[in-house]
The first five atom37 places (N, CA, C, CB, O) and aatype in JSON, in Angstrom:
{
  "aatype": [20, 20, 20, 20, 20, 20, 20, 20, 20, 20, 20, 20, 20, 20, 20, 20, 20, 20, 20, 20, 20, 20, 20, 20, 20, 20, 20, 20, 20, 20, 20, 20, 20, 20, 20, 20, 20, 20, 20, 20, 20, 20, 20, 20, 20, 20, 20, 20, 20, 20, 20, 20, 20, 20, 20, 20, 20, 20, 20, 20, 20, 20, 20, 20, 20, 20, 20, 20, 20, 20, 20, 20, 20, 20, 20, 20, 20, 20, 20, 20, 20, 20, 20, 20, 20, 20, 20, 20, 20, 20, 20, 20, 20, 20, 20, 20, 20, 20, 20, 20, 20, 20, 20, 20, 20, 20, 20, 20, 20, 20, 20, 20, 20, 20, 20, 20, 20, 20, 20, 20],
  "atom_mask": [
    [1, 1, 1, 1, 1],
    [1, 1, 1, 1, 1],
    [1, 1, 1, 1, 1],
    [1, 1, 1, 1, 1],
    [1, 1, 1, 1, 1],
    [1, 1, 1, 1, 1],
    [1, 1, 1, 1, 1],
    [1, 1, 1, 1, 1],
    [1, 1, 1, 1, 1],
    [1, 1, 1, 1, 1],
    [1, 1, 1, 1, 1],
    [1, 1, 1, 1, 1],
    [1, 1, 1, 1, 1],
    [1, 1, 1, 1, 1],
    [1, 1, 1, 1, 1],
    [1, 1, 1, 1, 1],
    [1, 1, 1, 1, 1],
    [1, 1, 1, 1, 1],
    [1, 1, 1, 1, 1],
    [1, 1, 1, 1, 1],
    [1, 1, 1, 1, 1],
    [1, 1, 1, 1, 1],
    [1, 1, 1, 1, 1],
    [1, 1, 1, 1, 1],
    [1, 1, 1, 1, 1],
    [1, 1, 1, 1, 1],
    [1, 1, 1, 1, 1],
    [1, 1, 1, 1, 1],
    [1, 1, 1, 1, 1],
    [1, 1, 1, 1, 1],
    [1, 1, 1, 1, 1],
    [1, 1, 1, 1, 1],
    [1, 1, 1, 1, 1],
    [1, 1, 1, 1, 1],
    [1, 1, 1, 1, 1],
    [1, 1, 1, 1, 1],
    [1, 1, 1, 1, 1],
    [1, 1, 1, 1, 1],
    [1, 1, 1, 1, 1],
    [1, 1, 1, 1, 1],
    [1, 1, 1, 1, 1],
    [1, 1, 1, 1, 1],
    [1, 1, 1, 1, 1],
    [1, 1, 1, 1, 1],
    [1, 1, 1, 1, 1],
    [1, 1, 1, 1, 1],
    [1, 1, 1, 1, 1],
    [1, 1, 1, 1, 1],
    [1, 1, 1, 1, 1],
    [1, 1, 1, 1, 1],
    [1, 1, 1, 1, 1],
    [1, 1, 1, 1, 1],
    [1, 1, 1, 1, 1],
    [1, 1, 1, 1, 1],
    [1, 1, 1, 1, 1],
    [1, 1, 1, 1, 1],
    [1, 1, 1, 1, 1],
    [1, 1, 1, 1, 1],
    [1, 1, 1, 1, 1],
    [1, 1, 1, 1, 1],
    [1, 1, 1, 1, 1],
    [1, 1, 1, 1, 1],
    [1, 1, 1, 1, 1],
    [1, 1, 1, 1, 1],
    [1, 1, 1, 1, 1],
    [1, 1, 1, 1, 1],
    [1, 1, 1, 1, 1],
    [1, 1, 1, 1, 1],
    [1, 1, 1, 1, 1],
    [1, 1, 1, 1, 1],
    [1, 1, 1, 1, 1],
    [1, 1, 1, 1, 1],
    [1, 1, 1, 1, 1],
    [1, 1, 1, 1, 1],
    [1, 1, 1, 1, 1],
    [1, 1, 1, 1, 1],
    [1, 1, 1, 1, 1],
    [1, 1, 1, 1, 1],
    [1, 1, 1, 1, 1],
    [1, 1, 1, 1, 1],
    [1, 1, 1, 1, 1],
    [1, 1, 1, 1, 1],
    [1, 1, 1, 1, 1],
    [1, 1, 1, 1, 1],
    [1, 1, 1, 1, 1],
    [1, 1, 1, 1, 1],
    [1, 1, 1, 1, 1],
    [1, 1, 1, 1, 1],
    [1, 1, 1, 1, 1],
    [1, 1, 1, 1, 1],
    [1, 1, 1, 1, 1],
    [1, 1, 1, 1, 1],
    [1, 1, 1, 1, 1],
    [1, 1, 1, 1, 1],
    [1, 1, 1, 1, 1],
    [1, 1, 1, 1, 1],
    [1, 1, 1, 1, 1],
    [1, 1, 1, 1, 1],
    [1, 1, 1, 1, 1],
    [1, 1, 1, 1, 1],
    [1, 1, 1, 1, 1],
    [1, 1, 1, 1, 1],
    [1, 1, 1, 1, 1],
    [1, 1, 1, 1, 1],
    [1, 1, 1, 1, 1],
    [1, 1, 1, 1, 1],
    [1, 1, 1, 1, 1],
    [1, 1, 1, 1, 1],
    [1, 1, 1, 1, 1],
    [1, 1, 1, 1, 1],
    [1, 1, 1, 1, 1],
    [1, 1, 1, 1, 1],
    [1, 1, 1, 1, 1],
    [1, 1, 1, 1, 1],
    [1, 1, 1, 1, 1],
    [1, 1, 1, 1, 1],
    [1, 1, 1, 1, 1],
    [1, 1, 1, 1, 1],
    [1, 1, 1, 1, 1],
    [1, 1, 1, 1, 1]
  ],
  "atom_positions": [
    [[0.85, -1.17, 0.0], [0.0, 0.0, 0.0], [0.9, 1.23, 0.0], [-0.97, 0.0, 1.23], [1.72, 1.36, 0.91]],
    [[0.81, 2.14, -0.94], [1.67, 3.27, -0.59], [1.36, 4.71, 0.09], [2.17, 3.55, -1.7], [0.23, 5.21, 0.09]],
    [[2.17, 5.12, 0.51], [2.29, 5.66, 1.86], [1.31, 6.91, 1.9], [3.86, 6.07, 2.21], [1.01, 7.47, 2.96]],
    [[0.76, 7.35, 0.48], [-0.32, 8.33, 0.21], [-1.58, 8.21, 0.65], [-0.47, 8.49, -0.97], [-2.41, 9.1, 0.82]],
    [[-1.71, 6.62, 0.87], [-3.61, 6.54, 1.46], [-3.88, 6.8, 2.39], [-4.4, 5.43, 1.59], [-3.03, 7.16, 3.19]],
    [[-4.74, 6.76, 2.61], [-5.4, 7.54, 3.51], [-5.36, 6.03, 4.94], [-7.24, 8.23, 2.69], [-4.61, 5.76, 5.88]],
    [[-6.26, 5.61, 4.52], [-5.74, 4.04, 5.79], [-4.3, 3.93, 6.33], [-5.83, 2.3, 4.94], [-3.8, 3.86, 7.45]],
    [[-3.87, 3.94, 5.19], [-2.17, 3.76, 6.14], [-1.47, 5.3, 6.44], [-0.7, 2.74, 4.92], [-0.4, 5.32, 7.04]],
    [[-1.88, 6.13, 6.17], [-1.49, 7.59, 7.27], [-2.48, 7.19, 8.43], [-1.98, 9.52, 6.51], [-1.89, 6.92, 9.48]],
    [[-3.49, 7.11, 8.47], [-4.04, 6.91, 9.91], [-3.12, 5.82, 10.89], [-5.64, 6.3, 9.74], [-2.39, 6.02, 11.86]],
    [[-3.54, 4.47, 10.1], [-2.47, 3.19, 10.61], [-1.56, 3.75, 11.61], [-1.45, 2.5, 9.33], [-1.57, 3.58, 12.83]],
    [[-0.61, 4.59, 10.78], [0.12, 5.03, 11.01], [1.11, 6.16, 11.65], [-0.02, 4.82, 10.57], [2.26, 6.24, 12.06]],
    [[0.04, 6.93, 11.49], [0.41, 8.38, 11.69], [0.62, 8.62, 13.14], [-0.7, 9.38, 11.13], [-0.02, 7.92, 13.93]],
    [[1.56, 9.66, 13.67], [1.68, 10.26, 15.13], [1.41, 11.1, 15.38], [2.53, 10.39, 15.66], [1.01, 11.66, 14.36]],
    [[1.31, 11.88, 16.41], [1.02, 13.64, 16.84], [2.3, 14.47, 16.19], [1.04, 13.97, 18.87], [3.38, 13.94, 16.42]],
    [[2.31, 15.2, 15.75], [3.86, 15.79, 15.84], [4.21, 17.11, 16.68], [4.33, 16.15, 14.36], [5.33, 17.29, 17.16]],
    [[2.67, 18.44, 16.88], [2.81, 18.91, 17.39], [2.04, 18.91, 18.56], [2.99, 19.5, 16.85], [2.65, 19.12, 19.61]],
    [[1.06, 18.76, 18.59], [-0.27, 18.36, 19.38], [0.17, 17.54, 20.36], [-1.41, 17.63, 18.58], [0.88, 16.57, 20.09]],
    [[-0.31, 17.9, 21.84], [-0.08, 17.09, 22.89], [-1.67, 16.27, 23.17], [0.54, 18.07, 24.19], [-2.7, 16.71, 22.67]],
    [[-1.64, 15.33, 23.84], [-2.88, 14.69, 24.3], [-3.43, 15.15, 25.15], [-2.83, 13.61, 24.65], [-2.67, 15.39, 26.09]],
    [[-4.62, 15.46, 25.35], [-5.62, 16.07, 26.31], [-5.08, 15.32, 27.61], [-7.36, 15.77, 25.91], [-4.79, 14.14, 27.41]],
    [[-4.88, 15.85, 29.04], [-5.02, 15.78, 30.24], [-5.75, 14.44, 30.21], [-5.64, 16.99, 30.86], [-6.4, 14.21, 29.19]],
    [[-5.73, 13.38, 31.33], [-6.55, 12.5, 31.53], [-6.5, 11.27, 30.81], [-7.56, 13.01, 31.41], [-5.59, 10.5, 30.49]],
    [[-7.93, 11.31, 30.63], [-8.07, 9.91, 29.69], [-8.22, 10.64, 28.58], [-9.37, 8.75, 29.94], [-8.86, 11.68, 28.44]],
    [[-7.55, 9.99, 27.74], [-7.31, 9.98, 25.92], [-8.43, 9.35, 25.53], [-5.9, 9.06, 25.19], [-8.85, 8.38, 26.16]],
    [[-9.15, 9.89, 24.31], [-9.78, 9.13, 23.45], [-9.03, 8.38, 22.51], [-10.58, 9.81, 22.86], [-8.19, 8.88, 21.75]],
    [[-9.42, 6.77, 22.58], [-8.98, 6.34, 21.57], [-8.58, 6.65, 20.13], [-9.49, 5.79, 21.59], [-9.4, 7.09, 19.33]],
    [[-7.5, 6.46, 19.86], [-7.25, 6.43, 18.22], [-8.15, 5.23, 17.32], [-5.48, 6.07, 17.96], [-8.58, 4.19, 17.8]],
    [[-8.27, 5.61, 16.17], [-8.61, 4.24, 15.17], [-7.83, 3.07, 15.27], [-8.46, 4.52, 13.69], [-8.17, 1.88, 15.22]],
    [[-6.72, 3.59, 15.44], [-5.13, 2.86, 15.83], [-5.18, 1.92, 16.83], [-3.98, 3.9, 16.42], [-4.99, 0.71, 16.71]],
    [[-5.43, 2.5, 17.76], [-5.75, 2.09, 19.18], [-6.92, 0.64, 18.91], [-6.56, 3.65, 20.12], [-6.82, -0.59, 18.94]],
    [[-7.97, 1.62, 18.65], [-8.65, 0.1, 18.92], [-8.8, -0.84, 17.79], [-10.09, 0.21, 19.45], [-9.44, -1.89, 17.89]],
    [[-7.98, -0.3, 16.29], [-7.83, -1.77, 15.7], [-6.73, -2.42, 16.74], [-7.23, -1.79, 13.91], [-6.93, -3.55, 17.19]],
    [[-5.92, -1.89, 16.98], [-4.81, -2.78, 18.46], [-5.56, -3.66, 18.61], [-4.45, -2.06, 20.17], [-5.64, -4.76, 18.07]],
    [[-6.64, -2.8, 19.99], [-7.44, -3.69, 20.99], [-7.8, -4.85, 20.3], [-8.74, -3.04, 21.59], [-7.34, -5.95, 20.63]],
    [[-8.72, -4.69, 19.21], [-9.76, -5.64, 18.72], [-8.66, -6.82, 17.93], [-11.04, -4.76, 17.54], [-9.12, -7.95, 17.76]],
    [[-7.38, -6.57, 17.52], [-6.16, -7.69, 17.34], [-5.93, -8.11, 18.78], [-4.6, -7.07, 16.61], [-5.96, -9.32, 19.0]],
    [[-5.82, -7.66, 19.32], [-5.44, -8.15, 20.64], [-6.52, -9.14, 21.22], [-5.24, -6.94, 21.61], [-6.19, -10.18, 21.78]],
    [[-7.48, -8.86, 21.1], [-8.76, -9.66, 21.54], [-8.65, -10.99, 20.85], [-10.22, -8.9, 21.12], [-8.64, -12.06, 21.47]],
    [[-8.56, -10.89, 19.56], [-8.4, -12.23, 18.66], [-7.45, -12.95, 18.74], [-8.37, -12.1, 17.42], [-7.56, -14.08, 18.26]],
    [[-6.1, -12.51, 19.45], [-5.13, -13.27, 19.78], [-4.4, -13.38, 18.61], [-5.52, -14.47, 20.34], [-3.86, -14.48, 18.55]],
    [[-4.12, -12.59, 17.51], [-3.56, -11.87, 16.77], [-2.29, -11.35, 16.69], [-4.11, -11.22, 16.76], [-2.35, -10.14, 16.9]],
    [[-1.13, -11.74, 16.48], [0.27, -11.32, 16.51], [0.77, -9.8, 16.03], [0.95, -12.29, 15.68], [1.41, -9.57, 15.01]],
    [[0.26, -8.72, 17.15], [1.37, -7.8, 16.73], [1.7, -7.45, 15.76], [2.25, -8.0, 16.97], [0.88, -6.87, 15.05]],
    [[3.23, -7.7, 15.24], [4.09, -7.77, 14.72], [3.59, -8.29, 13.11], [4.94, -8.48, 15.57], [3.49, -7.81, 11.99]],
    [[3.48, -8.98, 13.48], [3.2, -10.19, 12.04], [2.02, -9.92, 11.16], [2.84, -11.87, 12.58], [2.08, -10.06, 9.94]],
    [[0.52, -9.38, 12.06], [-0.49, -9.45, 11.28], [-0.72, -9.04, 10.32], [-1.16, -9.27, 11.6], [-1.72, -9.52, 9.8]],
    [[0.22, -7.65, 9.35], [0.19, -7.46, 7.83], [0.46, -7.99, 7.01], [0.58, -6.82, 7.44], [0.02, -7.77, 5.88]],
    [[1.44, -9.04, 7.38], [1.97, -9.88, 6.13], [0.81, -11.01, 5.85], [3.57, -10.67, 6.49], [0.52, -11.29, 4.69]],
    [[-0.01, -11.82, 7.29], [-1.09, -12.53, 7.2], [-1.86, -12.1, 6.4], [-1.63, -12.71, 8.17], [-2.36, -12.87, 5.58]],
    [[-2.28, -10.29, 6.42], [-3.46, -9.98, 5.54], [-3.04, -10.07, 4.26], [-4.09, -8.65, 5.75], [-4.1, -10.11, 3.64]],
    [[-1.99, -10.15, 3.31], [-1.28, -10.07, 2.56], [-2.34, -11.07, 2.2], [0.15, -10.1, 2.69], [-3.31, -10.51, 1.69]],
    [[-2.45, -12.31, 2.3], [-3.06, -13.52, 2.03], [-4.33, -13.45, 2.03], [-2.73, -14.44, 2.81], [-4.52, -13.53, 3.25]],
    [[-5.23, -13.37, 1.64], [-6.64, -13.2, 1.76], [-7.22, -14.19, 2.34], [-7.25, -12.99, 0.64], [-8.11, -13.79, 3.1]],
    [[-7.13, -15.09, 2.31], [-7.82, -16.85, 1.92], [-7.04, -17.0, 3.94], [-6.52, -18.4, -0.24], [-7.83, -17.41, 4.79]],
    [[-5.93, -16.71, 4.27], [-5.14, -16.84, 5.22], [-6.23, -16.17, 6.13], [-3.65, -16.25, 5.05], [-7.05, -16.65, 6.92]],
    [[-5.89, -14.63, 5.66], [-6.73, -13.66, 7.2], [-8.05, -13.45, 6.97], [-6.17, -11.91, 7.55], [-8.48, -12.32, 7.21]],
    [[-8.85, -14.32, 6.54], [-10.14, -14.67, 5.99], [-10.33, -15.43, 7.11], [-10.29, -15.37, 4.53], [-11.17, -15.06, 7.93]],
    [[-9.68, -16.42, 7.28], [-9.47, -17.6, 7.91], [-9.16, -17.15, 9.72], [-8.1, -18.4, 7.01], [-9.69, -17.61, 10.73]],
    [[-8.2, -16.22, 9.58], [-8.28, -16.49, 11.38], [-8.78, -15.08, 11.65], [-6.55, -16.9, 12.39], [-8.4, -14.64, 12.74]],
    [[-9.68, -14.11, 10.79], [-10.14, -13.3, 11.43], [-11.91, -14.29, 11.97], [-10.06, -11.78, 10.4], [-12.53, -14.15, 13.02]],
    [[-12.17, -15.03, 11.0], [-13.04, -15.63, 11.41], [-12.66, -16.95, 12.94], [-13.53, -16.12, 10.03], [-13.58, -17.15, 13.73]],
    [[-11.72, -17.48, 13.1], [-11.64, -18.34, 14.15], [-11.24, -17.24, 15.58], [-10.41, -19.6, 13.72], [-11.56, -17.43, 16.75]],
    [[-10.44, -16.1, 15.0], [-9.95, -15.33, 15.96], [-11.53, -14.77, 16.74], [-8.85, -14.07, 15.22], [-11.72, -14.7, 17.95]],
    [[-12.62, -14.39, 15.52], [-13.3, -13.72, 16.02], [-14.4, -14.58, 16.99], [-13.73, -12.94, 15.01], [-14.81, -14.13, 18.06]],
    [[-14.66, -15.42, 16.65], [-15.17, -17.05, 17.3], [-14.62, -17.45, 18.6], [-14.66, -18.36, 16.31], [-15.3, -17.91, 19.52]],
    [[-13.0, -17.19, 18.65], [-12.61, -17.34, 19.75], [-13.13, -16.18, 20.85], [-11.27, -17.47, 19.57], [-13.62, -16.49, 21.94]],
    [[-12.98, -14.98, 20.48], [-13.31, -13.86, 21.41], [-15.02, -13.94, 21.76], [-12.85, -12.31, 20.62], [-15.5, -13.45, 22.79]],
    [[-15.46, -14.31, 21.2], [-16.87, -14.25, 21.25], [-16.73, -15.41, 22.54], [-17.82, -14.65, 19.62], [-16.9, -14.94, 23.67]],
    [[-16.46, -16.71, 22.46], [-16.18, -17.77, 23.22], [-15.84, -17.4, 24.92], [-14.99, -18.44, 22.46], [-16.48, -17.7, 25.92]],
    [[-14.62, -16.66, 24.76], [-14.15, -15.84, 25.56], [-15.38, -14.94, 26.36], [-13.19, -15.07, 24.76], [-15.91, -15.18, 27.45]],
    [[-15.56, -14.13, 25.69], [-16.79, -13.15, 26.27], [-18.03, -13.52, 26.43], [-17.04, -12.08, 25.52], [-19.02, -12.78, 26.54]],
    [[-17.98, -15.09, 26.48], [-19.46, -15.71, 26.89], [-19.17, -16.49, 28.08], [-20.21, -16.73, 25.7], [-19.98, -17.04, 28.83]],
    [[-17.75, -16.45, 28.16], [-17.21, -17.42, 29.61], [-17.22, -16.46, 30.56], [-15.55, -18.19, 29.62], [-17.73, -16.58, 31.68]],
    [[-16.45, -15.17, 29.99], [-16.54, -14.09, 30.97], [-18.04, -14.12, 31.75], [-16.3, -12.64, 30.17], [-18.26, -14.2, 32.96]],
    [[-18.74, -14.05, 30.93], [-19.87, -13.44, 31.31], [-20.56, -14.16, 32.37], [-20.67, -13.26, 30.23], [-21.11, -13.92, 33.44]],
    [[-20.27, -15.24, 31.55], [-21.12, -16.24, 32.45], [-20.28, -16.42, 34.0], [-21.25, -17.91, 31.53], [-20.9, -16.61, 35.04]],
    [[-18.96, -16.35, 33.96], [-18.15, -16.2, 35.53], [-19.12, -15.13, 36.25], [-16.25, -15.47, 35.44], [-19.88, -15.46, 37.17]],
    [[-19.01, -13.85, 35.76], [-19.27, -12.92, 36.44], [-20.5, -13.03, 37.17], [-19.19, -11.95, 35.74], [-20.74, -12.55, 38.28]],
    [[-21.63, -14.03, 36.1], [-22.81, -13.78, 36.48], [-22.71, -15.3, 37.81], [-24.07, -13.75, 34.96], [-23.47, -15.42, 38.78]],
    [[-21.81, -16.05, 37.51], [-21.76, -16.94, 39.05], [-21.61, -16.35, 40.19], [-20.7, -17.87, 39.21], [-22.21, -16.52, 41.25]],
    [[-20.35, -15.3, 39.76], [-19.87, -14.22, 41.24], [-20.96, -13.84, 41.51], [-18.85, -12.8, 41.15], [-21.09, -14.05, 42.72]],
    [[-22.13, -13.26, 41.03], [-22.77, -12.14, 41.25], [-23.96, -13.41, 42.29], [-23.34, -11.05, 39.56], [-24.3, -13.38, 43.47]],
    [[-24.2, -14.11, 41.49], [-24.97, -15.45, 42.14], [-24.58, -15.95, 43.66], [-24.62, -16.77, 41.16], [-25.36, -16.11, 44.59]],
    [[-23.31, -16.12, 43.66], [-22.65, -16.29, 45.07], [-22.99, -15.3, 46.05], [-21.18, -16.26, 44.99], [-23.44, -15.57, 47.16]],
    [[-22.71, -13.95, 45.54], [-22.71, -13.34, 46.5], [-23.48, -13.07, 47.01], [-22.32, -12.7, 46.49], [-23.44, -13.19, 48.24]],
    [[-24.68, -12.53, 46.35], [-26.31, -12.92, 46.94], [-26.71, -13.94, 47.91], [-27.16, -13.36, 45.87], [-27.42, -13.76, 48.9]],
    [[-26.18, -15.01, 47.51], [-26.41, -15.94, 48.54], [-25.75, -16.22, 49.41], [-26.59, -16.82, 48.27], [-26.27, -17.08, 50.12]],
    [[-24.53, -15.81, 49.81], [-23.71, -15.59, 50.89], [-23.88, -14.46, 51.69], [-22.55, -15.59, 50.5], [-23.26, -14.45, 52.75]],
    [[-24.73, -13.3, 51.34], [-25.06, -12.21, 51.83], [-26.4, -12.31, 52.6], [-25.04, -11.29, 50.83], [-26.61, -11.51, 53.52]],
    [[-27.23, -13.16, 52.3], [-28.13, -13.4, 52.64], [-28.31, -14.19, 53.81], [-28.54, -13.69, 51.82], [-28.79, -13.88, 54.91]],
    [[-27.69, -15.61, 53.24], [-27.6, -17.0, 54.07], [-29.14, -17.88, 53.5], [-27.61, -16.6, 56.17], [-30.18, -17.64, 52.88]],
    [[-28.42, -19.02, 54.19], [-29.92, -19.65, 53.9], [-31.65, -19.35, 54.87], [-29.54, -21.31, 54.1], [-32.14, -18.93, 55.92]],
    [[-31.92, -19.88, 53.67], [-33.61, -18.95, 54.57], [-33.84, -20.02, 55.82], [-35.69, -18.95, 53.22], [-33.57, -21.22, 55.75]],
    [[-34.28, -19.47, 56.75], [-34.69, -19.88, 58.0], [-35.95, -20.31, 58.08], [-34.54, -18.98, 58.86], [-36.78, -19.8, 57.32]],
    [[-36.33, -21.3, 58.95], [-37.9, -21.38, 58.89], [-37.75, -21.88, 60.19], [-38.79, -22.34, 57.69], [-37.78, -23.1, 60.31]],
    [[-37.54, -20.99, 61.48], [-37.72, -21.05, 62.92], [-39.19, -20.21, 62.96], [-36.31, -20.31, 63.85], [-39.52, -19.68, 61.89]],
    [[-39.75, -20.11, 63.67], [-40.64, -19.39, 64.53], [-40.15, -19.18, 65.64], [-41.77, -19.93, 64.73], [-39.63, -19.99, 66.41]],
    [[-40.38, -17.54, 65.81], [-40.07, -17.12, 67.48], [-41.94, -17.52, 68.4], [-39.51, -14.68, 67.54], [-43.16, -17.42, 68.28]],
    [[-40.62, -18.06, 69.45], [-42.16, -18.66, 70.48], [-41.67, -17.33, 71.68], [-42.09, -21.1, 71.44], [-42.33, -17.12, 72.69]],
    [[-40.45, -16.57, 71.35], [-39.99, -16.36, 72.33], [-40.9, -14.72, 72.71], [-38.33, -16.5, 72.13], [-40.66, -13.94, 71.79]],
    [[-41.56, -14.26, 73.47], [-42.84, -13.11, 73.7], [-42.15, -11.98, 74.66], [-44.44, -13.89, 74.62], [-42.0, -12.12, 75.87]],
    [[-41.76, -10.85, 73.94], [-41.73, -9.92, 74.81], [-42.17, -9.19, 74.88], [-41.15, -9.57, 75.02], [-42.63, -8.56, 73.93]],
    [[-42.26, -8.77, 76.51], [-42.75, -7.43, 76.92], [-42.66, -6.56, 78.06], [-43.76, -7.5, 76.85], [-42.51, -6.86, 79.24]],
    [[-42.85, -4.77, 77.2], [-42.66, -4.22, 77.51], [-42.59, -4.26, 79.3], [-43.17, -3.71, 76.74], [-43.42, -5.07, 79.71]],
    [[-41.89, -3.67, 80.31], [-42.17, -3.4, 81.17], [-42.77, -2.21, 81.99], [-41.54, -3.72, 81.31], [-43.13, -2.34, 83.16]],
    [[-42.82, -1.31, 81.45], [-43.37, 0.0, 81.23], [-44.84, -0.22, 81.39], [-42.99, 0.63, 79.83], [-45.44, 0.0, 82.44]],
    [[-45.52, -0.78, 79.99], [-46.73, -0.53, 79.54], [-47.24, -1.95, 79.51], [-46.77, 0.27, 78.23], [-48.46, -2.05, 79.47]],
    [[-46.64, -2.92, 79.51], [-46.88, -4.63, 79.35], [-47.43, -4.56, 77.73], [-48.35, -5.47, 80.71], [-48.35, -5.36, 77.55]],
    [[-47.12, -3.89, 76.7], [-47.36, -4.26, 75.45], [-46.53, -5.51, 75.04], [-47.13, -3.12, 74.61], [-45.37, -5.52, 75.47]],
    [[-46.91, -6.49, 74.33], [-46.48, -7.3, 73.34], [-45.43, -6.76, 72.19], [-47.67, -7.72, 72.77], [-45.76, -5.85, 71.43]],
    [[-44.11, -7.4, 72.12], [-43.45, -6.65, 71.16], [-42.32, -7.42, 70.36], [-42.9, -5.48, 71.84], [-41.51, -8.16, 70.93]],
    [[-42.32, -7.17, 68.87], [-41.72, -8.02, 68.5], [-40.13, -8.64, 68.68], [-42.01, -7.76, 67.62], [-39.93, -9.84, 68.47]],
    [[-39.21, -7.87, 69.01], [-38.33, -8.16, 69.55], [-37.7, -7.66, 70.69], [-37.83, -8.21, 68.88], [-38.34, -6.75, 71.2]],
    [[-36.67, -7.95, 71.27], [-36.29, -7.7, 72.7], [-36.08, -6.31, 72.0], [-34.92, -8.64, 73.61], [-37.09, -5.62, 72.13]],
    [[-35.11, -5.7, 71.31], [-34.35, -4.03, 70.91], [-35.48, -3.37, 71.1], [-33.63, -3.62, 69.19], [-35.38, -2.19, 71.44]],
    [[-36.42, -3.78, 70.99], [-37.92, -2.69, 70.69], [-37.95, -2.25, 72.17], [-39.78, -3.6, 70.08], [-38.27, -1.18, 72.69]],
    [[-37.6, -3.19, 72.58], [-38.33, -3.0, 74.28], [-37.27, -2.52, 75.06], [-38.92, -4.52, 75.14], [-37.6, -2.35, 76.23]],
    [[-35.58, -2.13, 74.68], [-34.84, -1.27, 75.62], [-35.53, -0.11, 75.25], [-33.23, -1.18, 75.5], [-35.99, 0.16, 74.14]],
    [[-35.58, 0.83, 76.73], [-35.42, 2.31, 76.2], [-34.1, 3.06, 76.82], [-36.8, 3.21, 76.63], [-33.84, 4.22, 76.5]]
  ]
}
């Protein structure tokens, strides 16, 4: 590809005078074709010469992308166990006692549902 298009000046291109905003940066195009190679498990280095091949990066953008999908359905599904656990560890298991135990007031002799009600 030569160095006039427009895809590969982006690809490519750096700040030269321009500093980056304070903070968090908005992604480049750059950036998140990265990410989204990175997700597929995608080599860095290597992945232009793969595209070179059509029939090649045909081939593992589709298994790459299969894999991440795979990935982000395991995630998901972990998270949604954590989230499951914790509910039920926060909770405990449900009880099925009955209080026989009756208090009351000394003050007024009202009936009351638990002892805290009845300090003053």
């Amino acid at each position: 590809m030569p160095s006039t298009c427009l895809p590969k000046q982006i690809l490519y291109g750096q700040l030269k005078e321009e500093q980056r905003t304070q903070g968090g940066q908005k992604k480049r195009y750059k950036d998140n074709i990265k990410t989204h190679l990175r997700k597929c498990r995608f080599n860095l280095n290597s992945w232009e010469e793969v595209a070179l091949n059509r029939n090649l990066w045909s081939r593992m953008v589709y298994e790459g992308t299969a894999q991440q999908e795979k990935d982000l359905y395991h995630a998901t599904e972990e998270k949604r166990q954590q989230r499951k656990e914790r509910s039920t560890t926060k909770m405990g298991p449900p009880t099925t006692t009955t209080r026989t135990t009756i208090h009351k007031c000394p003050h007024c002799n009202r009936t009351c549902k638990g002892s805290a009600s009845t300090a003053t």
